[in-house]
C-alpha positions as a printed Julia matrix, in Angstrom:
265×3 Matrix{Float64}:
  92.75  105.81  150.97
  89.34  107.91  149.55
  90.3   111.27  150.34
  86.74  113.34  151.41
  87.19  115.3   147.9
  86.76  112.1   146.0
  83.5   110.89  147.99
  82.0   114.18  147.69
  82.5   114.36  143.56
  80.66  110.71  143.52
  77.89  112.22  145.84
  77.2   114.57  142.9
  77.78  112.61  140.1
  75.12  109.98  141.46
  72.82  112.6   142.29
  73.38  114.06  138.99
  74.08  117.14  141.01
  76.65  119.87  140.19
  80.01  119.35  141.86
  81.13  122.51  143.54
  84.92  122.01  145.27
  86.29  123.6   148.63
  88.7   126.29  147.8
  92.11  125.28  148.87
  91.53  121.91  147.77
  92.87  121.33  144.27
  96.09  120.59  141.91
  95.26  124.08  140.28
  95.95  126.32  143.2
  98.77  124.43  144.75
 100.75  125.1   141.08
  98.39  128.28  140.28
  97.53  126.97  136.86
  94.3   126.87  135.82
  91.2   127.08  137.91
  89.76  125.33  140.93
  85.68  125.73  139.15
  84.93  123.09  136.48
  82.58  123.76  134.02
  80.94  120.27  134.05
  82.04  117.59  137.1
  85.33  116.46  136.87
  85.72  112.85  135.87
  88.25  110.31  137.14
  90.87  109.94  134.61
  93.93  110.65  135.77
  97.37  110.24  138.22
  99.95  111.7   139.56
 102.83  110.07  141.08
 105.68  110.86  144.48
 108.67  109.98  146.16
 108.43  106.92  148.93
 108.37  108.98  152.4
 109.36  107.82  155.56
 110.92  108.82  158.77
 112.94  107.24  161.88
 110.98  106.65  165.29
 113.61  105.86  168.11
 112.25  102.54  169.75
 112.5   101.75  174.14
 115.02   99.55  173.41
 117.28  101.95  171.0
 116.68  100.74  168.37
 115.19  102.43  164.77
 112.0   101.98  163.25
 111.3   102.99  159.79
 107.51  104.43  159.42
 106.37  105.77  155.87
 104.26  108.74  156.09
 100.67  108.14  156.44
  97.82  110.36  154.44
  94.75  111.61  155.94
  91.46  111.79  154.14
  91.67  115.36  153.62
  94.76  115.9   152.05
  94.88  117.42  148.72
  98.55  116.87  147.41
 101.05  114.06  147.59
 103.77  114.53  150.04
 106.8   114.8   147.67
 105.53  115.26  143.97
 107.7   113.98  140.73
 106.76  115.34  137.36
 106.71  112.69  134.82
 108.21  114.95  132.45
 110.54  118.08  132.65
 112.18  119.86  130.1
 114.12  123.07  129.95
 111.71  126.22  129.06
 113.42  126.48  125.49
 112.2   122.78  124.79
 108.49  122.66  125.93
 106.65  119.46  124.5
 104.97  119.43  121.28
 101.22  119.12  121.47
 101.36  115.58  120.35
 104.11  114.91  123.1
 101.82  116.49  125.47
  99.13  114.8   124.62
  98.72  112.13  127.88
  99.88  115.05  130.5
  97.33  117.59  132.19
  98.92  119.81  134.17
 101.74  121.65  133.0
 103.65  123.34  135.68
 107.16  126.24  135.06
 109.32  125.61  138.21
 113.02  126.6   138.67
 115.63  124.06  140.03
 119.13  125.9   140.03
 118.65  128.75  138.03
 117.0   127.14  135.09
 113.26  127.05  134.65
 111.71  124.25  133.49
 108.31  123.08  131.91
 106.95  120.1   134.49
 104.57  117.54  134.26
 102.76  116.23  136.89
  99.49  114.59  135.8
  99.05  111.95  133.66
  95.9   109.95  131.8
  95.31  106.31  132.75
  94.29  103.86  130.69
  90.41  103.06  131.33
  89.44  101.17  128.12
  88.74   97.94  130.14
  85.2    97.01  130.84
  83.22   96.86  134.15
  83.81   93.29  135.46
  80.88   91.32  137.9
  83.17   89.12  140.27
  82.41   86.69  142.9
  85.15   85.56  145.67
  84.36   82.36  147.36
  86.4    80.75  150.43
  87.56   76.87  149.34
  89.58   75.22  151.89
  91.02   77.86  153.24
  91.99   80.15  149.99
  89.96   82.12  147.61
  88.78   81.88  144.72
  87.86   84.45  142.09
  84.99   83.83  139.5
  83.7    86.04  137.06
  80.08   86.59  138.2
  77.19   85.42  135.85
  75.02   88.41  134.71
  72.28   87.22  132.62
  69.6    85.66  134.99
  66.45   86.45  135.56
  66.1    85.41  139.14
  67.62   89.31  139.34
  64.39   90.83  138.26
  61.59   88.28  140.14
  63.08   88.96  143.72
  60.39   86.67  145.94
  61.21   84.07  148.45
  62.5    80.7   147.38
  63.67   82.24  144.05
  66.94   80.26  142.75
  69.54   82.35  143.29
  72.44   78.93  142.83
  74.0    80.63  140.23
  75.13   83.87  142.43
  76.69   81.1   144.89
  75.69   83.59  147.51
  77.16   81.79  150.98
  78.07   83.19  154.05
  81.97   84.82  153.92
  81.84   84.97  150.2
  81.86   88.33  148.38
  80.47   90.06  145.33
  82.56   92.75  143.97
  82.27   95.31  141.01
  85.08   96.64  139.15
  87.04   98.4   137.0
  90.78   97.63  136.18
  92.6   100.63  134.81
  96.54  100.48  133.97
  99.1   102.89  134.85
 101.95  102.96  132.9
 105.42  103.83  132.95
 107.72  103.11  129.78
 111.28  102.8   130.12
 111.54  105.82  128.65
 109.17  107.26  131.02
 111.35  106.26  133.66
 113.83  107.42  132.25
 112.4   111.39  132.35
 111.3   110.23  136.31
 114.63  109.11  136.97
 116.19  112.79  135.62
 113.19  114.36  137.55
 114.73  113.08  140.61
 118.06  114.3   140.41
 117.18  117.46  139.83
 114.46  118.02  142.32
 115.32  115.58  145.12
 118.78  114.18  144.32
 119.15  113.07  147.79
 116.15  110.63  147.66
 116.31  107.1   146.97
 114.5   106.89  143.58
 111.65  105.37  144.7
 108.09  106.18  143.64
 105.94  105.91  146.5
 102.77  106.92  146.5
 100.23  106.84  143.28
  97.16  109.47  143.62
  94.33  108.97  141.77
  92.81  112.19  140.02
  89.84  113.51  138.73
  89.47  116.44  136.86
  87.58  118.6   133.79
  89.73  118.45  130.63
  89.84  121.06  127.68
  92.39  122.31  125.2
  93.99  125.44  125.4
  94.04  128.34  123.07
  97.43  126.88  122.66
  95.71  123.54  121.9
  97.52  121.28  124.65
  94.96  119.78  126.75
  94.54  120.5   130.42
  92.28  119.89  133.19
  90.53  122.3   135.6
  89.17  121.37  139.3
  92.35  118.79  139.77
  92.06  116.58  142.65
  93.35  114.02  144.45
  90.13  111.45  144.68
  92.21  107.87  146.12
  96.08  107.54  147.58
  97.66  104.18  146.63
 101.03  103.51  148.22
 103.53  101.88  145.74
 107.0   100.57  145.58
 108.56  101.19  142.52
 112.12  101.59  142.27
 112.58  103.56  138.88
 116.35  102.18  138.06
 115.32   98.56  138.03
 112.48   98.87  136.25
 113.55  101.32  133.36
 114.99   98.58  131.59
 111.45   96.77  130.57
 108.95   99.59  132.03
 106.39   99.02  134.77
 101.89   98.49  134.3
 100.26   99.07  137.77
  96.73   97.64  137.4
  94.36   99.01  139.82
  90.99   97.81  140.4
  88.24  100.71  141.05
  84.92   99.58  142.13
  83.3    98.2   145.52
  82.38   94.99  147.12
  79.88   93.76  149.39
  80.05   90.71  151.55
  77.24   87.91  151.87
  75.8    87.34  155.61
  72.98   85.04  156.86
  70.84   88.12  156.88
  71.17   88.27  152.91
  70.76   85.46  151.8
């Protein structure tokens, strides 16, 4: 789910416009670190992870039904936040250790304060891809689209457009697959994360949000990101003890699609 912040920061990049956030609205004043005012728009680079939410809804017919909690568009925080990362105060990361995290949060869990981690960089180094979905006896299937023809730039009535295979109920999309990763060490840290902050949880990670913010470094030199906010919420299953073993890549595709009708072709 978009969330209204993340429609309104691609308003201004298209326009070229400066983005200017709602107060109340970002990662920096729910954890009072940093600042909610970029100083040049925030770019989406970034996620943050939480524990799997439901609750119990009694049924007519006594019976239990599980429902996991739903997000609206304008929330600005996951429901129950995990830090990828916490360490005791006396063993804050290196700079170099630091390196992938952007916010960097001191809580206290029983008496002992820790340094917590709760936004991580994505892996974006994949290129745009042009794709075309087309409906064959009942399944689909997924071409890459092909990009060099000039029928694109002489748009006039019986141009040949056979190449597009533009048909009624297919689809062109455009995207970007970016890869978020969790090593087994990684997990690891999550898995510790969860016993001290919600030990009674299953550990589950259930929701993914997506984040944009503006990065800089630190007069201590650890990066960090103003302006941090939710832009997309992606509801996940990942149970951290089985996957710890061999680590976990969620690929998520970023982009748009639009879907061919009589009336455009």
């Amino acid at each position: 789910m978009k969330t209204i912040y993340g429609i309104a920061l691609d308003i201004a990049n298209n326009m070229g416009e400066t983005y200017v956030p709602l107060q109340n609205t970002t990662l920096n004043e729910k954890y009072s670190v940093g600042t909610r005012q970029p100083t040049k728009n925030p770019l989406l680079k970034y996620f943050n992870i939480g524990v799997k939410v439901s609750n119990t809804q009694l049924q007519v017919n006594n019976t239990f039904k599980l429902n996991r909690f739903k997000h609206t568009p304008f929330d600005g925080v996951l429901t129950k936040p995990l830090p990828f990362r916490m360490v005791p105060i006396s063993k804050r990361l290196t700079t170099v250790e630091a390196s992938q995290y952007v916010l960097e949060v001191i809580e206290i869990y029983d008496g002992v304060q820790y340094y917590c981690y709760y936004v991580k960089t994505f892996d974006s180094s994949t290129d745009i891809r042009y794709i075309e979905a087309e409906l064959k006896d009942g399944k689909t299937e997924i071409n890459l689209m092909i990009k060099n023809n000039t029928a694109v730039l002489q748009p006039h009535e019986g141009r040949d457009l056979s190449a597009f295979n533009l048909h009624e109920g297919n689809y062109i999309a455009v995207s970007k697959p970016i890869t978020m990763q969790l090593t087994p060490v990684e997990l690891t840290n999550i898995e510790e994360a969860f016993t001290i902050i919600y030990p009674a949880e299953q550990k589950v990670i259930g929701e993914i949000g997506l984040v944009s913010g503006d990065l800089h470094t630190t007069t201590e030199a650890y990066k960090a990101c103003n302006c941090l906010q939710i832009n997309t919420f992606l509801e996940v299953d990942i149970d951290v003890v089985e996957n710890k073993e061999h680590g976990i890549a969620k690929i998520i595709e970023i982009g748009g699609m639009e879907l061919m009708s009589k009336s455009g072709l």
